[in-house]
C-alpha positions, 0 to 999 in steps of 0.5 A, spaced: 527 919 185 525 914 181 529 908 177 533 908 171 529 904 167 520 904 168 515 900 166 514 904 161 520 903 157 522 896 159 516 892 159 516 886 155 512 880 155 515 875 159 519 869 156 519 872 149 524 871 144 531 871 147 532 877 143 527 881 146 527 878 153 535 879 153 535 884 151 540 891 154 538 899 152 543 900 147 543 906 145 547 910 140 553 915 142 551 920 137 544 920 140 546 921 147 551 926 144 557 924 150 562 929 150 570 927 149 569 922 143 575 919 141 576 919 133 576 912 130 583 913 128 586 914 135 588 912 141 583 912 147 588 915 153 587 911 159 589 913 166 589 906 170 585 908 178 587 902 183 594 898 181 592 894 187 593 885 185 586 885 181 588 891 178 595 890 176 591 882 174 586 887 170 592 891 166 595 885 163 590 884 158 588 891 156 595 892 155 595 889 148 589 893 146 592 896 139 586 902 141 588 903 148 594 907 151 594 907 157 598 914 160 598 914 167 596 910 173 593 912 179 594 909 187 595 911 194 600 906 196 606 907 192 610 900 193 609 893 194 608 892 201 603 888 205 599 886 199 595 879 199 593 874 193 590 868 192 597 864 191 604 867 192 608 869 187 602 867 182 601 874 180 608 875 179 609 870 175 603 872 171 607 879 170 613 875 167 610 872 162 605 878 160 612 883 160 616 876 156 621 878 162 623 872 167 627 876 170 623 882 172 623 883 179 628 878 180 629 877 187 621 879 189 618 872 190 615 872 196 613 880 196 606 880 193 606 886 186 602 892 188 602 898 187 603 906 182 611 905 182 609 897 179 603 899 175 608 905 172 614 899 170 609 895 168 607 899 163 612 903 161 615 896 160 611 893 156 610 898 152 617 899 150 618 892 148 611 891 145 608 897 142 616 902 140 613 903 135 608 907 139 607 915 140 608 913 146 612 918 153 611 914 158 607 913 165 605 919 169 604 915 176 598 919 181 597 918 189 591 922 187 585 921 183 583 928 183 590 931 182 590 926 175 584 928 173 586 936 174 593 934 170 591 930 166 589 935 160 590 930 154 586 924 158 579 919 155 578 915 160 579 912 166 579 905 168 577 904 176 579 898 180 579 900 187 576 898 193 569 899 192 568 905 197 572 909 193 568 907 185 563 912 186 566 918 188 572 917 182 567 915 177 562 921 177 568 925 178 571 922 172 565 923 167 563 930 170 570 932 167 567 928 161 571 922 161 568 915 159 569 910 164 569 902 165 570 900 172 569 894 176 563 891 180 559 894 185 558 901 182 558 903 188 556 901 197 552 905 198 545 904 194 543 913 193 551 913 191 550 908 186 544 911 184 547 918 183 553 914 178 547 911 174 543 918 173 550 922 171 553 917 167 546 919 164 546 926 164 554 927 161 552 922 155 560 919 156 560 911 154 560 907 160 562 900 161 561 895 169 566 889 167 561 884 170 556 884 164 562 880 160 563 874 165 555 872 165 552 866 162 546 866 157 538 865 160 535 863 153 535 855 154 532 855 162 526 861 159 525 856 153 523 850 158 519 856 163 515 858 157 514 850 155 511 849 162 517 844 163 517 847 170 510 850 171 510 857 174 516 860 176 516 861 183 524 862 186 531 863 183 536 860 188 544 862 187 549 860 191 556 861 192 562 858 197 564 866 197 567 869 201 573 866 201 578 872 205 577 873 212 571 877 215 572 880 222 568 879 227 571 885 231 575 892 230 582 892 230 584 895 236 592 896 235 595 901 230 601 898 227 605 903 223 603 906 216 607 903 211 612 907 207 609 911 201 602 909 203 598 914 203 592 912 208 588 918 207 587 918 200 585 910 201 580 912 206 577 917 201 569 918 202 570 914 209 571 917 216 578 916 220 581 911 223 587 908 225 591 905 220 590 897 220 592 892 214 586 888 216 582 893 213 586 894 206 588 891 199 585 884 199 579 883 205 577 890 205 570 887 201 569 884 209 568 891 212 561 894 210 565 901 210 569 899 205 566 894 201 559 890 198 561 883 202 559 876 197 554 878 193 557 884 190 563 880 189 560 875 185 552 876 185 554 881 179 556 875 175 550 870 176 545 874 177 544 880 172 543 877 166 537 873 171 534 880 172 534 882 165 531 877 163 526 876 168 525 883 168 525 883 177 525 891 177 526 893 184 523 888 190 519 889 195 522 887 202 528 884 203 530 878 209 536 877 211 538 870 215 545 870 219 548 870 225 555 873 228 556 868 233 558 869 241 563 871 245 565 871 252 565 877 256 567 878 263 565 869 264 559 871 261 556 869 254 554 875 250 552 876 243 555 880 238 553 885 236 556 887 229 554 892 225 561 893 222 562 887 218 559 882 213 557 876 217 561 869 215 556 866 212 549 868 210 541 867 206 538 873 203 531 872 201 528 878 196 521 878 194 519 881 187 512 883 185 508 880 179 510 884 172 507 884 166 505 876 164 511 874 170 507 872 176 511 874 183 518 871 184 522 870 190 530 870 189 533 867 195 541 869 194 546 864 199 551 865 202 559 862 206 558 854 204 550 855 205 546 852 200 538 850 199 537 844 202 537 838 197 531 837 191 528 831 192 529 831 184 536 830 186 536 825 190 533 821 185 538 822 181 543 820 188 547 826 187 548 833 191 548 840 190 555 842 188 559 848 191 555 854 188 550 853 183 542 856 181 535 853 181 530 855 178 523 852 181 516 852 178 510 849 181 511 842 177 518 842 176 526 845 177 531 846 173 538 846 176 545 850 173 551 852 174 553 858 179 552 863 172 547 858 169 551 854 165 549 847 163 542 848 165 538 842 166 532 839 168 531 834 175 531 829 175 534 826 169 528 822 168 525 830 166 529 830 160 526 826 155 523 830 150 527 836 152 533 839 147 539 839 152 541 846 153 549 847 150 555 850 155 554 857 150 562 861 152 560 867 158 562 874 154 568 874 158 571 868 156 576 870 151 583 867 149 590 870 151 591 877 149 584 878 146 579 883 148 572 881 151 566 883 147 564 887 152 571 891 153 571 891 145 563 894 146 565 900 149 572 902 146 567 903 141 562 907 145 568 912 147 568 912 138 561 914 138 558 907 136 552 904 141 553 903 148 555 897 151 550 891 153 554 893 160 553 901 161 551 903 168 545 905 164 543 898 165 546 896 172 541 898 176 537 893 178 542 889 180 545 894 183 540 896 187 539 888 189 546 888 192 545 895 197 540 892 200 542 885 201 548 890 206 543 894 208 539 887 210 544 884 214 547 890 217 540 891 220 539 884 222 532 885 220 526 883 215 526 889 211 520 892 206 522 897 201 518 902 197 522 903 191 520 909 188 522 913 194 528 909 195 526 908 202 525 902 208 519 903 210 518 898 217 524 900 220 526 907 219 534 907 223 535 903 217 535 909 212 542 911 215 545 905 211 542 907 204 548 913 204 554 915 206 556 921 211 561 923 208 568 927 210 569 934 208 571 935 201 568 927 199 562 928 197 560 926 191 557 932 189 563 937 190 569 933 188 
């Protein structure tokens, strides 16, 4: 199987215009022919898959879409119970302001909002008080995605914020019943899964949006000095992130606490196989476990890199080389490693080797994670400062240019390198908006369901990316250097790594048969 996007009709030369080499396969809807396209003067009915704390995060903004009307939601846990976030009542308060109520859900503060019976009040409250003048006859609430795919006849789209083992099975089910769909990264974690969203999202013509497109910074200024020879030949991108910032366990729960009331622990496993509830695996930390999610690149890799992949147009890399480790434990008064192959590792390096293409010479991207971070450039020294806590490095054979985690405010080291050099203005990331307006991107694809173009973020363009983020979880879970024949989709020098590119998946899961 071969990816998505071919030397044939990608190659561009290297270090063009920033509109060429930025450039997304846009195509027009009516060209594709998607089924479901919604007419101009209508709403787009929107079923909401994941009310979970990002989900709930997620919504607030997309209630005040004018061409929206989101009809239903979607979750296996019906109440707000055993949720986690990032502050405590943080959210809550969010919710409050959003619905201009103060006393919503008087008495809730300390109990983390989550979950379809809140997704379904938020909505339908917001609605009420905001848009009465809409058509509007309230919110169906789901336990089960296929169950509201079956029901709901009248449906245009769906919007997936789940965890990131679920992605892949609720969005090709979705767009074989010809729904259009926006869904939040990875595509999938499994790399033959994210493959088989990308071809059917292909092959039904439905318009598709990855959310992390809005939030990427701009190449244009760091491919404007490159091609100057500011920095010589390119040789290494590095990005680097603190992430993770939630627990990544270093064993498997051996309790089995209760399941919580209206938590359907079943239908949240989905594809997976069975085990014993635990909360350690749920809601907030399931990005932890290589079963449920895609650990720190797939959170934040998609944000910073795949406006790097375009532009340098890295394709598919030949090996992969992970470097982590999971520490030792006592057993019996005897120290032993740990052998862990369930969850991510606290802190970890990736180096992925890319071939030379077109006018591009080869280019290594090293990917950093857990508080590592490349040691520090002598340009930096000179200027007597340090890396900062994320960032990205570019580095040539005659210099280095040094930028934010997303590339932001790209510069030349030392600071002595850039008289002569127009400094490169902050341009404002595509997902950077005032309160209440939409994204380009989200504004993009509300149009694409309308039989406009598809938007610079369709899943027709995430491979790449895509792909890179699989195989960095392969790599870590094998623990070992790995070489990659991408027209196969297969790991050639270490066969037992093979069973990680997919998924063995419960009866009645299968991508293929939901």
């Amino acid at each position: 199987m071969m990816p998505p996007m071919t030397p044939e009709n990608n190659r561009r030369k290297f270090l063009g215009t920033a509109a060429v080499t930025a450039a997304f396969t846009i195509v027009p809807r009516h060209v594709l022919g998607g089924p479901g396209q919604v007419a101009p003067s209508d709403k787009i009915t929107l079923a909401y898959i994941g009310v979970g704390t990002q989900g709930l995060r997620e919504m607030l903004n997309l209630l005040a879409a004018p061409e929206i009307q989101i009809t239903s939601v979607c979750d296996p846990s019906q109440y707000a119970v055993e949720y986690r976030d990032w502050s405590r009542d943080g959210l809550l308060n969010g919710i409050r302001r959003t619905l201009e109520k103060p006393d919503w859900r008087a008495g809730a503060e300390g109990t983390i909002p989550g979950g379809r019976e809140v997704g379904k009040d938020i909505v339908e409250t917001y609605y009420a008080s905001k848009r009465s003048s809409d058509k509007f006859k309230g919110c169906a609430a789901y336990a089960d995605f296929r169950e509201l795919l079956d029901r709901e006849k009248d449906l245009n789209a769906v919007k997936v914020m789940t965890p990131d083992h679920l992605h892949a099975v609720i969005s090709i089910a979705a767009m074989k019943k010809g729904k259009h769909v926006i869904m939040h990264k990875p595509i999938a974690n499994r790399l033959q899964e994210a493959k088989l969203v990308i071809d059917t999202a292909r092959e039904r013509g439905v318009a598709t949006h990855f959310m992390p497109w809005d939030s990427n910074g701009a190449m244009e200024p760091v491919l404007a000095w490159i091609k100057e020879g500011a920095i010589g030949t390119l040789r290494e991108v590095h990005n680097w992130t603190n992430r993770p910032m939630w627990p990544q366990y270093a064993t498997i729960p051996t309790d089995t606490p209760p399941v919580p009331k209206g938590f359907d622990w079943d239908l949240w496993l989905g594809p997976e196989a069975d085990r014993p509830y635990h909360p350690n695996y749920t809601h907030m930390v399931f990005r932890g476990w290589y079963d449920f999610g895609g650990g720190s690149m797939a959170d934040m890799g998609h944000y910073s890199l795949w406006t790097v992949f375009n532009a340098l147009e890295l394709g598919s890399p030949t090996s992969i080389e992970p470097m982590l480790s999971h520490g030792h434990i006592l057993k019996d008064s005897v120290a032993a490693g740990v052998k862990n192959d369930f969850s991510f590792p606290a802190a970890s390096t990736v180096r992925f080797k890319y071939p030379a293409r077109g006018q591009r010479p080869a280019v290594d991207l090293i990917w950093y994670e857990g508080g590592i971070r490349p040691p520090t450039p002598p340009e930096l020294e000179e200027d007597a400062k340090e890396l900062a806590a994320e960032g990205m490095m570019f580095v040539g054979d005659k210099g280095k240019i040094l930028a934010g985690f997303r590339v932001e405010s790209p510069r030349l080291i030392p600071e002595s390198r850039m008289r002569g050099y127009e400094v490169a203005q902050a341009r404002a990331r595509r997902g950077q908006r005032e309160a209440g307006q939409l994204s380009a991107g989200l504004r993009q694809w509300i149009s694409a369901c309308k039989g406009g173009q598809q938007s610079g973020g369709s899943f027709l363009n995430a491979w790449p990316i895509s792909e890179a983020v699989n195989l960095y979880a392969v790599a870590l879970r094998a623990g070992r250097k790995l070489t990659y024949d991408a027209a196969a989709m297969t790991i050639t020098n270490v066969p037992e790594a093979n069973k990680y590119l997919k998924r063995e998946y419960r009866k009645g899961w299968d991508p293929g048969s939901v």
